[in-house]
Each structure stands twice: as C-alpha cells, then as structure tokens.
LOLUM-416645 format. One record per residue (C-alpha): residue in one letter; x, y, z. Coordinates in steps of 0.5 Angstrom, whole numbers, plus 500, padded with zeros to 3 digits. Example, Ala and Ser with C-alpha at 12.3 -4.5 7.8 and 13.67 -1.06 7.14 Angstrom:
% LOLUM-416645
a525491516;s527498514;
//
This chain:
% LOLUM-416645
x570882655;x567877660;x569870661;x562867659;x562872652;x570871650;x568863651;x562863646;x567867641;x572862642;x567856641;x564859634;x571861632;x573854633;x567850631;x562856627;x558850626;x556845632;x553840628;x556835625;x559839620;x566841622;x569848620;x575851624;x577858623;x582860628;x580868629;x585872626;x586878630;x588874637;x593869633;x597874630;x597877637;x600871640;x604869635;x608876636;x607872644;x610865643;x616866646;x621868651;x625873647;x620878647;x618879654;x626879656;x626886651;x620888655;x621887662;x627883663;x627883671;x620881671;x620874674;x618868668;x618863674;x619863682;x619856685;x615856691;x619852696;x626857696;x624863693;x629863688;x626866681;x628865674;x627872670;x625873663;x633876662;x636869665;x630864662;x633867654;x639867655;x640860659;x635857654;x640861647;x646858650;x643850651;x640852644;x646853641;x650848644;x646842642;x646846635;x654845636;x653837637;x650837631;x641837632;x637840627;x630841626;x625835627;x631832632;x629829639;x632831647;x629828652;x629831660;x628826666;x627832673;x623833678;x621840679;x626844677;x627852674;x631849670;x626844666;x622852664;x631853660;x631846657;x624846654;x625853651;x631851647;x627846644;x622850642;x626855640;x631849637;x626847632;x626840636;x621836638;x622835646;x619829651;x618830658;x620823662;x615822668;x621822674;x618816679;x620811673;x625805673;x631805669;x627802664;x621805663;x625812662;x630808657;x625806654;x622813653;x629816651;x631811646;x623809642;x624816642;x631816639;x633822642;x639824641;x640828648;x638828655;x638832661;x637829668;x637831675;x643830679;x637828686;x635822681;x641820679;x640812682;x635812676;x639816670;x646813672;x643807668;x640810663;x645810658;x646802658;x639802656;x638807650;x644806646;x642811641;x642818645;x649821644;x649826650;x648826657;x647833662;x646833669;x642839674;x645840680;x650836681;x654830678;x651824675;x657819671;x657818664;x654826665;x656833663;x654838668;x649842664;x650849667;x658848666;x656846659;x652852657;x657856659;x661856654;x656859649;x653866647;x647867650;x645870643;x640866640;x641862633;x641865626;x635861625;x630859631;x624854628;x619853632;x619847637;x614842640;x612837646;x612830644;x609828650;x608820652;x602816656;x602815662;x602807660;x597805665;x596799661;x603797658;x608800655;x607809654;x605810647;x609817644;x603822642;x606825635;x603831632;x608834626;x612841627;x609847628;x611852621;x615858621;x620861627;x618861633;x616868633;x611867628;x609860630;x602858635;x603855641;x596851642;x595852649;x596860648;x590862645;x586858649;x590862656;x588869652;x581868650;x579863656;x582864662;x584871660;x592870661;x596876660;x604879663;x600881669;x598873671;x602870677;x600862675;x600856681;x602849678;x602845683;x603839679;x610835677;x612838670;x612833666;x605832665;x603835659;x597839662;x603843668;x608844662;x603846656;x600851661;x606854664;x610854657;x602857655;x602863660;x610865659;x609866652;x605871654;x608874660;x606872666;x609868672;x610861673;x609859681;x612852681;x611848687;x616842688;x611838690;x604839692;x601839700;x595842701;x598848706;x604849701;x599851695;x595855700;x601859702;x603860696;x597863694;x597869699;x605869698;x604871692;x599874690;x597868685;x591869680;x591863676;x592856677;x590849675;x588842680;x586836680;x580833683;x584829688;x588837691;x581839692;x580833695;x586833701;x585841702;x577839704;x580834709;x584840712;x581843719;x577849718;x583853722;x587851717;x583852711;x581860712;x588862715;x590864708;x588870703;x586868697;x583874695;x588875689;x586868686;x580869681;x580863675;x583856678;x582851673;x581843673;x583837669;x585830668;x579826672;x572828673;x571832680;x567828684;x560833684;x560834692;x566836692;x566841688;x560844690;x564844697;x570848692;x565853690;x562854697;x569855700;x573859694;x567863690;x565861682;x571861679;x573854678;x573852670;x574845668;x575842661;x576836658;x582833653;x587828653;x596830651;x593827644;x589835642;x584831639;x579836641;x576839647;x571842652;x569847657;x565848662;x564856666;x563856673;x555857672;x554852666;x557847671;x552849677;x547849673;x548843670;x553840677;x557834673;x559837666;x565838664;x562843658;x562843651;x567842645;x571848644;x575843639;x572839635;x564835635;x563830640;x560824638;x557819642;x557811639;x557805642;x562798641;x559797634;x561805632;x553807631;x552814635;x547814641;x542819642;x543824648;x544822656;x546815653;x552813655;x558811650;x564812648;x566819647;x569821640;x572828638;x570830630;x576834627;x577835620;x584831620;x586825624;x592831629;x596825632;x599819632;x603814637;x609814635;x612807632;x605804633;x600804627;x596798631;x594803636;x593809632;x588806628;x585803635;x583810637;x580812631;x573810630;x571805625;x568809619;x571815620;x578816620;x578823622;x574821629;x579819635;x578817642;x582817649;x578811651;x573815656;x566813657;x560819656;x554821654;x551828653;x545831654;x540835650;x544842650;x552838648;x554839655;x559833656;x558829662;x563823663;x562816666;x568813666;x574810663;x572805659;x578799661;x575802668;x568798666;x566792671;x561787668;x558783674;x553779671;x553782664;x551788668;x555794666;x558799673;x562804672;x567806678;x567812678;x560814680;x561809686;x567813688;x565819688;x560817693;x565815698;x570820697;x566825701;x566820708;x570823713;x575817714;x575816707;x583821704;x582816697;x578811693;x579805688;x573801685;x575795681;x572789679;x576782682;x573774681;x567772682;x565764680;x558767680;x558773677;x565773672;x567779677;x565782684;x566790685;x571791692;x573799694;x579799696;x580805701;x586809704;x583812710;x585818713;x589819718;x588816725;x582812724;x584805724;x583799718;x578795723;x573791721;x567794723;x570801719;x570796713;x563795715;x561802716;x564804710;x559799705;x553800709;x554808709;x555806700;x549803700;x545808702;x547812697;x547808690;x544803688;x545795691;x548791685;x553797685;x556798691;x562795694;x560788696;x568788700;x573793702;x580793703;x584797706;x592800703;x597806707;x596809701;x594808693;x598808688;x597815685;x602819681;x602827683;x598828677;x592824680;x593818676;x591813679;x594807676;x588802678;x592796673;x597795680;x590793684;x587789679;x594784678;x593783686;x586780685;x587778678;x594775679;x597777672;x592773668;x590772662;x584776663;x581782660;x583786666;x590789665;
//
C-alpha cells in the first residue's frame, strides 16, 4: 500500500468525519497487530541478536536479547524497592544506550516516566524530579557536577543510580541490577512518558495523560500505529535520531520503532557530517530532523554534502518548528521527496501531516489533522474563516492531557466554551482544503504601532543569506511604536560581525518582505541560545533588551 493511500486510510480511521463532528475509531486490525508489538519481549524471542539500538559514534550495539533482560532486571529491582503501578522514576542522561533500559523497565513496570532535559541546573532538574514525586532517578556519571546536588533539593525521591561511573549519594546502576533475574515480573502493566515542557517561559509544566489499560503486551503505544500506517516502520527499519533523548519527539519515536522491531541509530549529538556518515554506514531508512539540521547541512561545501550514499534513506521526517520554505525546497532537491512533516505538541491533543506532494503543492503546509479538528479562533474564542490567522485549536472528544499540580494552566490551554479543545500557544490559519499552515508562536508575536509581525516569517527570509548559520527576531522598546523588530544573528563562520555586514543583512531583508516588518537593527552572538532539539529560547534574548521588566514580554 502507498504511503499516500495508507495516510488517507489513517485519517478516515482517526477522524470519519472532517467537519466539526468528531468521531474516533482506531482500525481494528492494525492496533491488535501492534498491540501484539508493544514491546521488547517479543522481538527478543524472534530475533534476540538483531540489534534494538546502535550508537553512532563507538558502534556499540544494544540487542533485543540485552535490551529485555537489563530493562527485566531494572524492572524488577524497582519492584523490590517497593514501586507499583502509577509510581513515578526519573532519568537525567545524555545519549546513552542505556536511556532505551531504564525507558523499558517503566514501561513494562506500569510506571510513569519522566525524561530531564540534560543542560538544566540543579535546580531546574530537582525541580522536576521532585513536582514529579519520583520515587527513582537514574543520572549519568559525565553530568555528575549537576546530579550530585540533585538529592538536597528533591527530598522525596528515595534512590538514586549512576551510569558510567560514580556519582556520591549513588548507586552504580549496572552493579545494581545485577543482582536480579533477567525474568520479567508476574505482572507487567503497561507504562508511560510524562514528559515536561520546555519551560520557555517559566517553570516547565508536567504533561499528564492517565496509564495506559492492560499489560504492556496488550496495551497501545500511541506513536506505534502512526510509524506503521504512515511511515511504514516495521522490524527491517534502521531509524537516525539525531536529536537528545529527552525530548518527547526522539524517545517517543525510537520507543515507537523498537516496539516494532526495527533498529535505533542513536547519534550522541548531531553534526552535520556525523548524521551524513551514519546514513551510509548504516544503511539508514528512516530518521526524524528539525529544520535547523536542515539548515547546518545546506551550509555544508557541495564536496562535503554529496560525499555520502544516501540511497537506503527513503522517509525523513520533521518536526518541532515550521521549516523555512527555501530550505525545504533545497531539501527536497538535494534528497528526492521523501520528507514528511507533521504538526503536534508532548501534549497529544491532536495532529497533522503533510505528504511530500501535498507540501509541494501546497510549499509551507504542515498537512491536515490526522488527530483531531483544527479550529481557528481569534482572542475572544470565535472561529475564523480560511487563510486567516489565529490561534490554532485541536477538537477531540475529552480534554487527552493535564499539566500536573497545575489547574490554572490546563484551563489556559483550553478554549473558553469548549472544554474538549486545547491549544499549544501556535498561530495558524488554513486554507480552503484543511491544510494547516503555521504563522508563529503566539508569545513570539511583535506589536509595533498596534501592527501585528509574526517573526518567523522574517526569519525564514534571512535564514537563507549565505552568512546567516541562525536567526532570532524579537521585539525590544520603542517610545514610539511600544516595540521595534531587531534580528539578532549568528553568522557563519569566517564572515566578520562588522557594521557594514550588519547593514548588508537589513538592505538584502527588505527587499524580500515588506518594510514595517523588517529588522530595523541587528546585532550579532558567537551563538543563539538553542537546545539541540531546536528550541530556540528566545525568553534569553528579550530579557537583554527588556532588562526583566514587567512587561508583557517573558
């Protein structure tokens, strides 16, 4: 079946009606299938020595075999310490195979699981661990300068495990689960991620869906039906994640693809040449980017960039930020159309796609719900015609998520008359036929003279100047006009942050948008501050320029 007829059947399994009345039928036949595929247990009777993960950089591979017996033994220690079913663990690592063995213990523990972004402070991970109450936390030895204060700070976790080496106040976590039986336990309920937002704008907010029913070789992964009807995932996929673990994103889909079978190429961290190699190294079929990867590797020398086979490579997937139109196209010229984007938050409150025809004829889509109706409403609530913007509303039957400990904010996602719509804060507007197309990030927004600007159309456009490696727009003070737009730029290397650089920049902008939008300054930084999920954390410019103010801007 092809990708474009096995999509349509997803949609209309998903959603049988695309107006406004929602009904949700999961087909039958290819849940039951993966539910028989949810975890590692099966593929470790079938073929034990096929490798579940591979890391990039050393080579060293995690078999099916090693991946279920270390994930039973982890999952039997922590039902020695006493956890049960809806008991919470914590794990702070950077890429690391064993991340995949603490994962699967929970999920096959009936536990809830949280991934802490591995660049916070002690402070920021504690604070997770503990408005988690997670009773365990897994860190690894190299961010041992941050986890060794974790304890004093979240007096509710009762253990601690190290990877790789010591940490005080830890226990090894390998000399650990030695000690128990590589035997899963009587029971396994079914697990799951309660992943956190990225806190751009304060403290992150906990994303809390109930357990899922059933043991975990009865339950359904949610990621897994979309890998198998979309994409096509299967035990012969060899699937590049180039992006850190705890992002909800990288371990959802790598958790997806090994409930089916298939091999996770884990790259420690991404470089522009290192994902290229391990394409051809390891035959890679399918993998999953953000538009600033695509960015870095179009900057690369054309030497650089066709030195690699990529002829194995036949679905990359993208995500987490609208892609610039110009370099996508360049994606599409230089890889075939095999990119597929969608559009959805941690949250799961719905979901777009887009094929890589519908995106060509329609450059700029990010696809149509398959999850969900999209509504578009304005401030007050009331729903906007097509190809006008507004905020972007995902209709399912029951509100799917909550932030934990905080009512306040799940009622600010939720539209004011309809309890069961929610919004992730995206600005959007769609066109006659459904497709989706975002504007910005509504916190993101610049009023300059009570005109609206949405910075991601202006950095889009500056993105593709050759001296340009990334691009922030903001909005800083202006007695005049409240706020002035500035474009705060890292340039690539070996072009020099002078004046009359700055200058070129502005005058080559404004010839491709409109005046009152464009930049009216830029300033230059050795580097933005962006995680390597592609967050950028735009909050850190504004305080420069707003000096932690009152202001509406955070």
């Amino acid at each position: 079946m092809s990708l474009g007829r096995t999509l349509t059947r997803l949609r209309r399994s998903l959603n049988p009606s695309e107006s406004s009345q929602v009904k949700h039928n999961s087909p039958e036949p290819i849940t039951q299938e993966v539910a028989k595929r949810m975890y590692p247990g099966r593929w470790a009777r079938e073929h034990p020595e096929h490798a579940a993960a591979i890391d990039s950089a050393s080579g060293e591979t995690l078999t099916y075999r090693e991946l279920d017996d270390q994930s039973n033994q982890f999952a039997q220690l922590l039902y020695a310490q006493g956890l049960r079913r809806g008991d919470h663990i914590s794990v702070f690592m950077d890429n690391n195979l064993t991340y995949f063995v603490v994962v699967w213990a929970a999920l096959r523990s009936g536990l809830y699981i949280t991934t802490v972004n591995r660049y916070l402070t002690a402070d920021e991970a504690a604070y997770i661990v503990d408005n988690s109450e997670s009773r365990a936390l897994v860190a690894a030895a190299n961010l041992a300068d941050v986890a060794s204060a974790i304890p004093n700070m979240a007096p509710n976790c009762e253990t601690y495990f190290s990877v790789g080496g010591a940490i005080d106040g830890y226990a090894d976590f390998e000399n650990a689960i030695a000690n128990f039986p590589a035997e899963p336990l009587t029971e396994q309920p079914a697990g799951t991620l309660m992943l956190y937002s990225s806190g751009t704008t304060g403290r992150p907010k906990g994303i809390f869906r109930p357990l899922p029913e059933g043991m975990i070789d009865e339950a359904i992964n949610p990621v897994s039906p979309l890998l198998a009807m979309v994409w096509q995932v299967n035990e012969n996929t060899v699937y590049l994640s180039p992006a850190p673990l705890y992002h909800s994103a990288p371990i959802g889909f790598s958790i997806g693809v090994q409930s089916l079978g298939g091999t996770v190429v884990m790259m420690r961290r991404f470089d522009e040449i290192g994902a290229l190699e391990a394409i051809e190294k390891h035959h890679v079929t399918h993998s999953q980017w953000v538009p600033t990867m695509f960015t870095r590797m179009l900057k690369l020398s054309e030497a650089d960039r066709t030195q690699f086979d990529l002829s194995s490579h036949k679905v990359a997937i993208h995500a987490a930020a609208p892609c610039p139109v110009e370099i996508k196209q360049r994606m599409m010229d230089w890889w075939g159309p095999i990119l597929y984007e969608y559009y959805g938050g941690t949250e799961l409150n719905g979901l777009t796609h887009a094929l890589p025809q519908e995106w060509l004829e329609r450059p700029g889509t990010v696809g149509k719900p398959i999850l969900g109706v999209i509504h578009i409403c304005d401030e007050e609530g009331r729903e906007l015609p097509p190809h006008e913007p507004g905020i972007v509303y995902f209709e399912l039957p029951e509100m799917p998520f909550e932030y934990l400990k905080d009512a306040a904010k799940t009622k600010e996602a939720q539209h004011p008359d309809h309890p069961n719509w929610s919004a992730l804060g995206d600005v959007g507007y769609v066109d006659e036929d459904g497709y989706l197309f975002l504007t910005d990030r509504a916190t993101f927004m610049i009023i300059s003279g009570g005109v609206n600007i949405y910075p991601q159309e202006i950095e889009d456009a500056m993105i593709v100047h050759d001296h340009i490696l990334d691009v922030a727009v903001i909005g800083v003070p202006n007695t005049e006009m409240g706020e002035e737009v500035k474009a705060v730029v890292q340039l690539v290397e070996g072009i020099e942050p002078t004046d009359e650089e700055a200058a070129d920049l502005l005058a080559w902008t404004r010839e491709r948008i409109a005046h009152y939008k464009a930049p009216r300054s830029v300033d230059f930084r050795d580097e933005l501050p962006r995680l390597p999920t592609g967050k950028l954390y735009k909050r850190f410019l504004k305080d420069e320029y707003w000096g932690k103010t009152g202001s509406r801007i955070v």
